[in-house]
Each structure stands twice: as C-alpha cells, then as structure tokens.
mmCIF file as Biopython writes it, N, C-alpha, C and O atoms, coordinates in Angstrom:
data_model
#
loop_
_atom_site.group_PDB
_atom_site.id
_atom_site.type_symbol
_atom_site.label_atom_id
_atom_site.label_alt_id
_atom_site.label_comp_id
_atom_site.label_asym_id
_atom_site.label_entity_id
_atom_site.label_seq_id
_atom_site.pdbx_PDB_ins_code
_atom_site.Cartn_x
_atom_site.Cartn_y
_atom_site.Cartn_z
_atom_site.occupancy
_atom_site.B_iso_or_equiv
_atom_site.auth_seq_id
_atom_site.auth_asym_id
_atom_site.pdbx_PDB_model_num
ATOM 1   N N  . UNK A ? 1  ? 7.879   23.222 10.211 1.0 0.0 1  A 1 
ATOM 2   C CA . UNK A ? 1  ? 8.266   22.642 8.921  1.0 0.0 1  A 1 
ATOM 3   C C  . UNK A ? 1  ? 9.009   23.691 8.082  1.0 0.0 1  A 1 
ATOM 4   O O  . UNK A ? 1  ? 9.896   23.286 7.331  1.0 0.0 1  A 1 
ATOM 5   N N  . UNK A ? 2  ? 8.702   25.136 8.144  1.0 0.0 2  A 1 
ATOM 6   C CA . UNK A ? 2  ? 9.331   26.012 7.740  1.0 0.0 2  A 1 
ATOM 7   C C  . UNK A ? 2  ? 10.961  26.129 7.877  1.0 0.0 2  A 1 
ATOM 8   O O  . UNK A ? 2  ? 11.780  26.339 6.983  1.0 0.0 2  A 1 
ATOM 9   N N  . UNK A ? 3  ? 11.134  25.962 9.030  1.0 0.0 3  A 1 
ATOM 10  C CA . UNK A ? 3  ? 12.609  26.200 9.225  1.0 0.0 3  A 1 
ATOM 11  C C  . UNK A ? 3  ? 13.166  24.956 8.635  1.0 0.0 3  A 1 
ATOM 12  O O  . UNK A ? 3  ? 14.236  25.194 8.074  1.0 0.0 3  A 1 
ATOM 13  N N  . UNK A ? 4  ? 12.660  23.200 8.544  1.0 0.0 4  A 1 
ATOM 14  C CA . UNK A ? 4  ? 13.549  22.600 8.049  1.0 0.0 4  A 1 
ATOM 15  C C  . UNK A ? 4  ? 13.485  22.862 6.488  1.0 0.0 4  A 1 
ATOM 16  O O  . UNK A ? 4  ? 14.537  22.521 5.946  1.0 0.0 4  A 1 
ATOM 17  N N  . UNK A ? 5  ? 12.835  23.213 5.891  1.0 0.0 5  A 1 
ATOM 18  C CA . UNK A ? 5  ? 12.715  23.484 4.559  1.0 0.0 5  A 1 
ATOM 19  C C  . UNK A ? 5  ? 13.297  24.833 3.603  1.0 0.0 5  A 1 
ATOM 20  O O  . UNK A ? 5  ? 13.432  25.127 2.415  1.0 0.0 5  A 1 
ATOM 21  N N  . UNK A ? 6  ? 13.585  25.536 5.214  1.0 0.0 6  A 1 
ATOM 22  C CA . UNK A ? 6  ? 14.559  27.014 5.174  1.0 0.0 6  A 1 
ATOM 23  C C  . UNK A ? 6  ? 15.528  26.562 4.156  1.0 0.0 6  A 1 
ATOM 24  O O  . UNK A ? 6  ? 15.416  27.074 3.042  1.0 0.0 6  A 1 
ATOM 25  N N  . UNK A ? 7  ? 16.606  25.551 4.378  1.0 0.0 7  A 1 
ATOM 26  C CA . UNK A ? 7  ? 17.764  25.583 3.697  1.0 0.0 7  A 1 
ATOM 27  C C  . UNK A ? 7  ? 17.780  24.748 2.698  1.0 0.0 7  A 1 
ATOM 28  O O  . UNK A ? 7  ? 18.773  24.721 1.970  1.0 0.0 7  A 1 
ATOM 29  N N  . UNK A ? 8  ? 16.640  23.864 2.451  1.0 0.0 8  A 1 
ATOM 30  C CA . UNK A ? 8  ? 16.421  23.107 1.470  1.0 0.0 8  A 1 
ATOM 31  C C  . UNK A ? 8  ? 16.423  24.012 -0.019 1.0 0.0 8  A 1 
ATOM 32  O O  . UNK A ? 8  ? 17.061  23.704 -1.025 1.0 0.0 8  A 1 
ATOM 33  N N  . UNK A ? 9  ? 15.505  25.234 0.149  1.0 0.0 9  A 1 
ATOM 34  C CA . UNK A ? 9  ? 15.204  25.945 -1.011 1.0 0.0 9  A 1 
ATOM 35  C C  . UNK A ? 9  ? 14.159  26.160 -1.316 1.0 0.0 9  A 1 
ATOM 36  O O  . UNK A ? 9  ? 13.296  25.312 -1.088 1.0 0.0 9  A 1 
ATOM 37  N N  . UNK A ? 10 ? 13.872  27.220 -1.868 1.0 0.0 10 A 1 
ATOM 38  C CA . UNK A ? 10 ? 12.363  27.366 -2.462 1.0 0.0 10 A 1 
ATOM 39  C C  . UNK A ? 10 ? 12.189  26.239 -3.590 1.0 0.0 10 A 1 
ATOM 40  O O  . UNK A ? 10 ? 11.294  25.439 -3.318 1.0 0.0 10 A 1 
ATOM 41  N N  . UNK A ? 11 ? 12.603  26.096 -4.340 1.0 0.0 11 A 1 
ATOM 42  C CA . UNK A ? 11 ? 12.195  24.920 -5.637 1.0 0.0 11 A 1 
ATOM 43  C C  . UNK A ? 11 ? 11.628  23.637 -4.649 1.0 0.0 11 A 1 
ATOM 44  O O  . UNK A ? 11 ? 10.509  23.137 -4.773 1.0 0.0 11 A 1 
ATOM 45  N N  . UNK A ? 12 ? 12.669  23.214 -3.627 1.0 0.0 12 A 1 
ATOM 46  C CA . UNK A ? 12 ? 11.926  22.212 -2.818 1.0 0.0 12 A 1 
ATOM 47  C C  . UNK A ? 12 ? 11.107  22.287 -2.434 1.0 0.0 12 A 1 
ATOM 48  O O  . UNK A ? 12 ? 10.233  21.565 -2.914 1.0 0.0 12 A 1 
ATOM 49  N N  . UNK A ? 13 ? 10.801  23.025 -1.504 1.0 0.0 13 A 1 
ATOM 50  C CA . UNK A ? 13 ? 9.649   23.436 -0.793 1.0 0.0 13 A 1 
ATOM 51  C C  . UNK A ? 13 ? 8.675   23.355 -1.489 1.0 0.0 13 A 1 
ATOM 52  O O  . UNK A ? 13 ? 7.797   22.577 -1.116 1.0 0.0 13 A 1 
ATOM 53  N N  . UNK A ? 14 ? 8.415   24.372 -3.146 1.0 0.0 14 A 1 
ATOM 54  C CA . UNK A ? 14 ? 7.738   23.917 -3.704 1.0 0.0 14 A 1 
ATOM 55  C C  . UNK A ? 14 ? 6.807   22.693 -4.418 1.0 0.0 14 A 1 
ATOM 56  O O  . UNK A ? 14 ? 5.630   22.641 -4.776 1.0 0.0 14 A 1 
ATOM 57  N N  . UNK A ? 15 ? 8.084   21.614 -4.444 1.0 0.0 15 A 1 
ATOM 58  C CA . UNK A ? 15 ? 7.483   20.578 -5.006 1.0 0.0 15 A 1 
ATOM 59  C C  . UNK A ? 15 ? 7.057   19.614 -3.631 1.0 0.0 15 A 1 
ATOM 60  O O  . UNK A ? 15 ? 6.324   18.628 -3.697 1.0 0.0 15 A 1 
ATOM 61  N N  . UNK A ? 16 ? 7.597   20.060 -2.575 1.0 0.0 16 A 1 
ATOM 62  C CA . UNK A ? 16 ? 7.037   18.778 -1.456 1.0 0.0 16 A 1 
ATOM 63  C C  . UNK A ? 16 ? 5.334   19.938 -1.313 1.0 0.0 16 A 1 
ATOM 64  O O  . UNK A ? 16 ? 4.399   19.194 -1.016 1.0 0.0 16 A 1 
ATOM 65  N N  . UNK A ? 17 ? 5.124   20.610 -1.378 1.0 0.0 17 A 1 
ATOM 66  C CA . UNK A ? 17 ? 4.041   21.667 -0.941 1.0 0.0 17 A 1 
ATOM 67  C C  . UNK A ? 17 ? 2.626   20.679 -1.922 1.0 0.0 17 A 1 
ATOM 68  O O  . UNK A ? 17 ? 1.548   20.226 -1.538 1.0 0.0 17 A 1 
ATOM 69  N N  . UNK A ? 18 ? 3.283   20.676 -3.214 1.0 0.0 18 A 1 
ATOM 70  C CA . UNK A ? 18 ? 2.662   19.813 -4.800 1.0 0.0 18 A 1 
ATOM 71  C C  . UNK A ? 18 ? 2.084   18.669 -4.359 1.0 0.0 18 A 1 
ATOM 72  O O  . UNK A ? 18 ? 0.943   18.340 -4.684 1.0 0.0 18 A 1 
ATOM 73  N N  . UNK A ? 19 ? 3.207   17.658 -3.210 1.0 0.0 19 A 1 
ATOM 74  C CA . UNK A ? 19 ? 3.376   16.523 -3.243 1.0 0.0 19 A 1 
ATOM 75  C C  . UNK A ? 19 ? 2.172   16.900 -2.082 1.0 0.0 19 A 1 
ATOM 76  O O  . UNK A ? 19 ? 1.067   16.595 -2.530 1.0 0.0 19 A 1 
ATOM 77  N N  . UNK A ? 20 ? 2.127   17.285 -1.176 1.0 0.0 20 A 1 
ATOM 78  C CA . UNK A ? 20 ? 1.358   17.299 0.106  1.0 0.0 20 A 1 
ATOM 79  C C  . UNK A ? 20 ? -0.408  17.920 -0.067 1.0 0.0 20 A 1 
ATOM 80  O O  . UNK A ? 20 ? -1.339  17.991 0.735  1.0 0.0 20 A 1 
ATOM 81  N N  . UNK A ? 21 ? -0.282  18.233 -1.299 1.0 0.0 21 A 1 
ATOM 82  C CA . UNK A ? 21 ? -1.780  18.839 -1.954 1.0 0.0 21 A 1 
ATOM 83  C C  . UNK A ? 21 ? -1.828  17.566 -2.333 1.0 0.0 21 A 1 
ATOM 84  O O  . UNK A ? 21 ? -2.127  16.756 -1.456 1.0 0.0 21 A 1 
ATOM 85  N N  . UNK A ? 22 ? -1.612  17.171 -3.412 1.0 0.0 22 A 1 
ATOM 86  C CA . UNK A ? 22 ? -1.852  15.979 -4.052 1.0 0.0 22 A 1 
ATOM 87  C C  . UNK A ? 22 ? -2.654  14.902 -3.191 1.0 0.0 22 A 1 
ATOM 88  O O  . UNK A ? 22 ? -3.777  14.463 -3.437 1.0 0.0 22 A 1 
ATOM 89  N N  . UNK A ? 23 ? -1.719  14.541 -2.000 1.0 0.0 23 A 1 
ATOM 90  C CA . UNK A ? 23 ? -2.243  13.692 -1.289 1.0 0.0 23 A 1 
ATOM 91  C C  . UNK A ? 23 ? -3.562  13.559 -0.358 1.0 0.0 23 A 1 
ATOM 92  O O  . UNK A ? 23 ? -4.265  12.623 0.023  1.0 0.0 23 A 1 
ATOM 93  N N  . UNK A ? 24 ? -3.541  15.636 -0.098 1.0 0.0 24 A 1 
ATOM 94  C CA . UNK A ? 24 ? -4.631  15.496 0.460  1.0 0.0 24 A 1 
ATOM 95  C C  . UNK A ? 24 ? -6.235  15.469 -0.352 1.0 0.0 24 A 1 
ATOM 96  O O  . UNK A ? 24 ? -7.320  15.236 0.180  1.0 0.0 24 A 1 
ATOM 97  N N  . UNK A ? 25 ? -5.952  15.787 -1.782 1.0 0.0 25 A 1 
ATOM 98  C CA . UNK A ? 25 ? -6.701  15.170 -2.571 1.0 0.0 25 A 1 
ATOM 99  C C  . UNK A ? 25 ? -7.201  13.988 -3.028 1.0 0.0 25 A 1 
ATOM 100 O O  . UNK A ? 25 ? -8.261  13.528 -3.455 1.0 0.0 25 A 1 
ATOM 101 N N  . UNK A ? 26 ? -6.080  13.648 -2.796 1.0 0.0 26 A 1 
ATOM 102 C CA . UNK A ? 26 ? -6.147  11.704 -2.711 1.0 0.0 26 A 1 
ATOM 103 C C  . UNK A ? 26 ? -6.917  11.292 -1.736 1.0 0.0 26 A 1 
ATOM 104 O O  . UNK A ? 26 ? -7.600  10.284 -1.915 1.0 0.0 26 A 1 
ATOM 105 N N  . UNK A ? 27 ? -6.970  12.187 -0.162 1.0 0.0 27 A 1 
ATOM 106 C CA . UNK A ? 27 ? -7.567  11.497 0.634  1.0 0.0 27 A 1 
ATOM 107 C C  . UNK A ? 27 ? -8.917  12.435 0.853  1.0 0.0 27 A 1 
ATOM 108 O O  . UNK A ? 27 ? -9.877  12.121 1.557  1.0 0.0 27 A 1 
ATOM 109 N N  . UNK A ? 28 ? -8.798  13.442 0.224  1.0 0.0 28 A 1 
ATOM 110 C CA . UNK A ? 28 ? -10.556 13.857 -0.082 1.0 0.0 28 A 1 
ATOM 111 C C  . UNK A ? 28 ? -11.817 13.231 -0.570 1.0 0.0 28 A 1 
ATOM 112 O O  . UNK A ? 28 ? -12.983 13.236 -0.177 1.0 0.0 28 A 1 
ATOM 113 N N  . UNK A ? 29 ? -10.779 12.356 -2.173 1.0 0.0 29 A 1 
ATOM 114 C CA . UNK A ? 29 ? -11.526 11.756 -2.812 1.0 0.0 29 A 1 
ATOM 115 C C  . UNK A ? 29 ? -11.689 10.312 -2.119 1.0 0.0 29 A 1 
ATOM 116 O O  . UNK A ? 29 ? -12.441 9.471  -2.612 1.0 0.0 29 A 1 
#
C-alpha cells in the first residue's frame, strides 16, 4: 500500500490512514 500511496503524497496518505482508523473503530465498537 506504501508504494501506491508513494506518489499520491503525504497529506493523502494521511487522511486515508484517518479514514482507515476511523473505520476500524467503527468496527471495534
């Protein structure tokens, strides 16, 4: 997942990283 997210950018990366916590919180709770 690293390399496709290589050229995307750090700001992206960041917010899909947000998006992918989130969810697994979603599916904790």
């Amino acid at each position: 997942m690293r390399l496709g997210f290589g050229w995307l950018g750090s700001p992206v990366a960041s917010v899909v990283r947000v998006g992918v916590r989130e969810r697994s919180v979603i599916r904790a709770a």
